[in-house]
C-alpha positions as CSV (number, residue, x, y, z in Angstrom):
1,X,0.0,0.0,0.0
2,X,1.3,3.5,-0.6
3,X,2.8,5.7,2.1
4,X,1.2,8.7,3.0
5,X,3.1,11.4,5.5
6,X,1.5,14.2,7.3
7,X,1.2,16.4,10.5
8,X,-0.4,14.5,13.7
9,X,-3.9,15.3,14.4
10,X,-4.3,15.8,18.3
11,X,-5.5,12.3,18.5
12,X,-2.8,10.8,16.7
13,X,0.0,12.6,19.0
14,X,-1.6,11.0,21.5
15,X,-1.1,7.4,20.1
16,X,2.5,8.3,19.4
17,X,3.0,8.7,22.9
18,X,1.0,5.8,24.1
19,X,4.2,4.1,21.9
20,X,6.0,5.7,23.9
21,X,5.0,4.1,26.8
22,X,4.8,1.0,25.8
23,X,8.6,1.1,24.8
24,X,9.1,1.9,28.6
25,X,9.4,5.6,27.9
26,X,7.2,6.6,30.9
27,X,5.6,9.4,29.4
28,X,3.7,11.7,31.3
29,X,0.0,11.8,32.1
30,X,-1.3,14.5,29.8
31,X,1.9,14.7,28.0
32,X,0.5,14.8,24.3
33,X,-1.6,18.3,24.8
34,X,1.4,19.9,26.5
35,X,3.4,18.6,23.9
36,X,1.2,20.0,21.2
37,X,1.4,23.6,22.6
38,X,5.0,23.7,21.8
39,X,4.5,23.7,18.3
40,X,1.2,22.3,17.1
41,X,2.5,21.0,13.5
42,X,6.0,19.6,14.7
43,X,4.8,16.2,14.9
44,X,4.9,14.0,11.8
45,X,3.3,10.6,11.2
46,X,3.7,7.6,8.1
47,X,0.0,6.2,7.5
48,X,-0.7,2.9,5.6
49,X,-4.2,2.0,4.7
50,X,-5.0,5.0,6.9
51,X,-3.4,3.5,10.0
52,X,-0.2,5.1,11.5
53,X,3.1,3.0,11.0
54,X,5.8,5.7,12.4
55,X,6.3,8.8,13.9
56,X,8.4,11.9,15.3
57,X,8.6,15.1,16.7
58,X,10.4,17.7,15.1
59,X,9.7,20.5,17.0
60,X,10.6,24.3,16.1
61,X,11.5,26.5,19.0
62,X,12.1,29.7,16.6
63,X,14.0,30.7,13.7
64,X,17.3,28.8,14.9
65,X,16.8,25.9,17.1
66,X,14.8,22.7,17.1
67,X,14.6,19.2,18.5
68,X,13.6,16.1,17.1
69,X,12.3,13.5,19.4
70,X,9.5,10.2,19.8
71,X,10.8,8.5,17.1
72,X,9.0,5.3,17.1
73,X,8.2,2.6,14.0
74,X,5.2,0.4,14.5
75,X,6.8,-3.0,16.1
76,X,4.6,-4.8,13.3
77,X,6.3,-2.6,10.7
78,X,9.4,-2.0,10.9
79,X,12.2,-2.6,8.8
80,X,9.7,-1.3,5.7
81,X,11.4,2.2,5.4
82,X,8.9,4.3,7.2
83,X,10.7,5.2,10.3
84,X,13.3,6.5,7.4
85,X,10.5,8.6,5.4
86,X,9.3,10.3,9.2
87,X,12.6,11.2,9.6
88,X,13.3,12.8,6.6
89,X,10.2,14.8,6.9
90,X,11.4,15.7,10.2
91,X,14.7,17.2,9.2
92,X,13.3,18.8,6.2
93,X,11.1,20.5,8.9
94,X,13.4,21.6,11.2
95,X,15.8,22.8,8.0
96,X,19.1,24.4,9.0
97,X,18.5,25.4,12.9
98,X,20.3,23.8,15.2
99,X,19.3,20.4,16.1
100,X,19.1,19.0,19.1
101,X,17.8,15.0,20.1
102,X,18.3,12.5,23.2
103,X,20.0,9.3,21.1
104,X,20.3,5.6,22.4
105,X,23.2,4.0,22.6
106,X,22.3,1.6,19.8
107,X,21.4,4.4,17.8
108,X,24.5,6.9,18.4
109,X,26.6,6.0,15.7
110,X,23.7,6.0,13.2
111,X,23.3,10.2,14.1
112,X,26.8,10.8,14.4
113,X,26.9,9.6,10.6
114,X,23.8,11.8,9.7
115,X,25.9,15.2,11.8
116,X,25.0,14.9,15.1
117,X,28.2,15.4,17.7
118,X,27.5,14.1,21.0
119,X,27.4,16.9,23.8
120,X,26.7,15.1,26.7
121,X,25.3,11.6,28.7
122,X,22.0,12.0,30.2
123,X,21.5,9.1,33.1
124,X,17.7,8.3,34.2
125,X,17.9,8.3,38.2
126,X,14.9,7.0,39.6
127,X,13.6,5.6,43.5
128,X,11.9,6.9,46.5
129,X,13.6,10.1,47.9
130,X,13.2,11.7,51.3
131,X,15.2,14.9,51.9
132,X,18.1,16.0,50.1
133,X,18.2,19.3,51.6
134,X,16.3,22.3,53.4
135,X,13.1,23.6,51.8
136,X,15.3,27.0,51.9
137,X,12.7,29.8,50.1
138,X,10.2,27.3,48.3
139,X,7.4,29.0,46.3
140,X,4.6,28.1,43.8
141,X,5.2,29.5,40.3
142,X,2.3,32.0,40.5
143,X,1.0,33.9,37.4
144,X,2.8,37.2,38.1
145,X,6.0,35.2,38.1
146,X,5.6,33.3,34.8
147,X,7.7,36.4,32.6
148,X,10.4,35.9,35.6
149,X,10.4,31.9,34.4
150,X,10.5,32.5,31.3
151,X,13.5,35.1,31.2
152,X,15.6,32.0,33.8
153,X,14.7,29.0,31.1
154,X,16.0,31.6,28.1
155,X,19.1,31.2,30.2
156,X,19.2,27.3,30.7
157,X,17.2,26.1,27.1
158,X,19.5,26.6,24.1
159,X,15.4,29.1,22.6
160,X,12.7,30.6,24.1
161,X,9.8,28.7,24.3
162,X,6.9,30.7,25.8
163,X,4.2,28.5,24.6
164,X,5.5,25.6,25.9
165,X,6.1,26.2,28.9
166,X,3.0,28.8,29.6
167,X,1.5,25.2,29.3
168,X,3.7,22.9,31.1
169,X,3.8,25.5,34.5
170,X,-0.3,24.7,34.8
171,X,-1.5,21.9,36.6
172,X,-1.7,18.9,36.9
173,X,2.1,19.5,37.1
174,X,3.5,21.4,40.3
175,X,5.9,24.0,39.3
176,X,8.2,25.3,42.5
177,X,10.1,28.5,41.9
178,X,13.2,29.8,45.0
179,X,13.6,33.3,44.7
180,X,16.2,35.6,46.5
181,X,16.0,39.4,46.6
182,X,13.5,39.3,43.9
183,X,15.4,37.5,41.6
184,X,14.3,33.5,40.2
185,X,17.4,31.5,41.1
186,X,16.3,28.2,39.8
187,X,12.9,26.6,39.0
188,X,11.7,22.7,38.4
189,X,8.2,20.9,37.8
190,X,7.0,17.7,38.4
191,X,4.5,16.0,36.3
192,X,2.4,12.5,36.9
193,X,3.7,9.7,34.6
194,X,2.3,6.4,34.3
195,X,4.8,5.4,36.1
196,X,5.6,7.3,39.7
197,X,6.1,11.3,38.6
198,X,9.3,12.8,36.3
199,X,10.9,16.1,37.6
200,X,11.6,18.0,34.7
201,X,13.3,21.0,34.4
202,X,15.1,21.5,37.1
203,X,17.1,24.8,36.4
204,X,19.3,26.2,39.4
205,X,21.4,28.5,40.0
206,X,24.2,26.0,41.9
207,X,23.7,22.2,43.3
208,X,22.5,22.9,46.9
209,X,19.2,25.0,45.2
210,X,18.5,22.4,42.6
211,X,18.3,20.3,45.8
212,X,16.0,21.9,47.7
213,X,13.8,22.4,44.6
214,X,14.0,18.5,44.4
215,X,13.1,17.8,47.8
216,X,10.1,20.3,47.8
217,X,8.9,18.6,44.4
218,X,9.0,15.2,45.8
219,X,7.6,15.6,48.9
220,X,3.9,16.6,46.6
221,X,4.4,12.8,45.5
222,X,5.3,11.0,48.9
223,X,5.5,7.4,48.6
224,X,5.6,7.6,44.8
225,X,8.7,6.7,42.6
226,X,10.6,9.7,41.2
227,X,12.7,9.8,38.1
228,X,14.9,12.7,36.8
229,X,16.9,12.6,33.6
230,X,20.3,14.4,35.1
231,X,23.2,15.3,32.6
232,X,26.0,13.4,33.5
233,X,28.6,16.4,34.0
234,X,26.7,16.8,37.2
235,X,28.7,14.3,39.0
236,X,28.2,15.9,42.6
237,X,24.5,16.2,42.1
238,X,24.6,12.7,40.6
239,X,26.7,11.3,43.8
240,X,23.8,13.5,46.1
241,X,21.3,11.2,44.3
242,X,22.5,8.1,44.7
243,X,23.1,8.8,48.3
244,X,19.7,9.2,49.1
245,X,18.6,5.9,47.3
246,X,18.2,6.6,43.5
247,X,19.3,4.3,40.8
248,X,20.6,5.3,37.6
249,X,18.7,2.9,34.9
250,X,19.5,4.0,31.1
251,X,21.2,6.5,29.2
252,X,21.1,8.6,26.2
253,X,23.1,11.3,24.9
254,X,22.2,14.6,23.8
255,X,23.5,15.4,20.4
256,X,23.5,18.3,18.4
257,X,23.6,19.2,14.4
258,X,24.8,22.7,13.7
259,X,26.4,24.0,16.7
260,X,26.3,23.4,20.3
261,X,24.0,26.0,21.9
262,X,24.9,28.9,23.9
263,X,22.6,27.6,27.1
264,X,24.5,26.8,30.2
265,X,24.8,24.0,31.1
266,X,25.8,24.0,34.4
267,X,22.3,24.8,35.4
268,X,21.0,22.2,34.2
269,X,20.5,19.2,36.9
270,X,17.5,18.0,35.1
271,X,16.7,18.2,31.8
272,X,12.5,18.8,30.8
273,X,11.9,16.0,28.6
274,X,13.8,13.4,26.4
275,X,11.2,14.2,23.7
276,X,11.3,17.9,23.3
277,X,14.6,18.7,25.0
């Protein structure tokens, strides 16, 4: 049967990331209307007979960055070149912005051959967690604060991404901000997954803040399992971690095509999501 390729209806975004799930992703809850906001048309699908067989994300944050992410071929048809077509619709989308993805091991060399350098490891830690540190100056991210958010992720995401994340701050997900002298000094979220909860971001200004973000965002899921996707160049944050009982589980590493941004990285102890970056 012929191919067909075209942009993901809402309803077929969220099948894509029931795939997800069942390739032990652990997608959030209400990940797929979230996801949408970011950029409505970035996610591509391959339909045979009408059904889906493949899809992606190729998500455009502005005229010079983008990320490409859930890219998953139907089990039952694979190896029939239509994971290949959704990528190349997804790169042809994205054009010549920086590109950014969260690769596999298995799949590393296969990027690195299409462009993509390797900039760093991301390790999933994931277990209970009591306290890591002092609540210290723990607020809710309240409306009159989002610009203040906003203007701290610019600092930490390689674009802006307003829409996004004027989204992703709203419940169900609890957003915790610490503020000193008027001034954001790191930010995370924690969402419901199907599994336990994700924290993701978690921006700070230095370790001992990303902390007590951590601890305050646990603490709204007692008793659940948490799981944080932490760049490995945190070592001291990673060593805090496994301290208090969490396991690292799998890695991927962030690649890039075009340039490494001009984020920094250092402030990043958790990044927001494998999918989108």
């Amino acid at each position: 049967m012929p191919r067909t390729i075209r942009t993901l209806a809402p309803e077929d975004v969220e099948a894509l990331v029931d795939w997800a799930a069942a390739e032990g992703w652990n997608p959030g809850l209400d990940d797929a209307a979230v996801f949408r906001a970011a950029d409505p048309e970035g996610f591509i699908g391959a339909f045979v007979d009408g059904e889906m067989v493949a899809g992606i994300s190729a998500v455009i944050y502005g005229a010079d960055f983008g990320f490409i992410g859930l890219y998953i071929c139907r089990p039952d048809r694979r190896g029939q070149g239509h994971g290949k077509a959704v990528w190349h619709a997804g790169m042809a989308r994205l054009g010549n912005r920086t590109i950014g993805l969260d690769g596999v091991a298995e799949q590393r060399d296969n990027y690195q051959r299409m462009g993509f350098v390797p900039a760093y490891d991301t390790v999933r830690y994931s277990g209970p967690v009591g306290t890591l540190a002092s609540p210290g100056d723990i607020q809710p991210v309240a409306p009159e604060r989002i610009a203040d958010i906003l203007a701290y992720d610019r600092i930490c995401f390689p674009a802006p991404r307003q829409s996004f994340l004027e989204e992703w701050l709203q419940p169900p997900r609890i957003a915790l901000a610490i503020v000193k002298s008027g001034t954001v000094s790191g930010y995370g979220v924690a969402r419901p997954c199907r599994d336990g909860f994700k924290i993701g971001p978690l921006f700070a200004d230095d370790m001992e803040i990303a902390l007590q973000l951590l601890t305050g965002l646990a603490s709204v899921h007692a008793g659940k399992t948490l799981h944080i996707d932490v760049p490995a160049t945190n070592g001291d944050f990673t060593a805090r971690l496994e301290a208090a009982g969490l396991s690292p589980s799998f890695t991927t590493t962030r690649m890039y095509r075009g340039g490494v941004p001009e984020n920094i990285p250092a402030r990043v102890f958790g990044v927001t999501t494998l999918e989108l970056g």
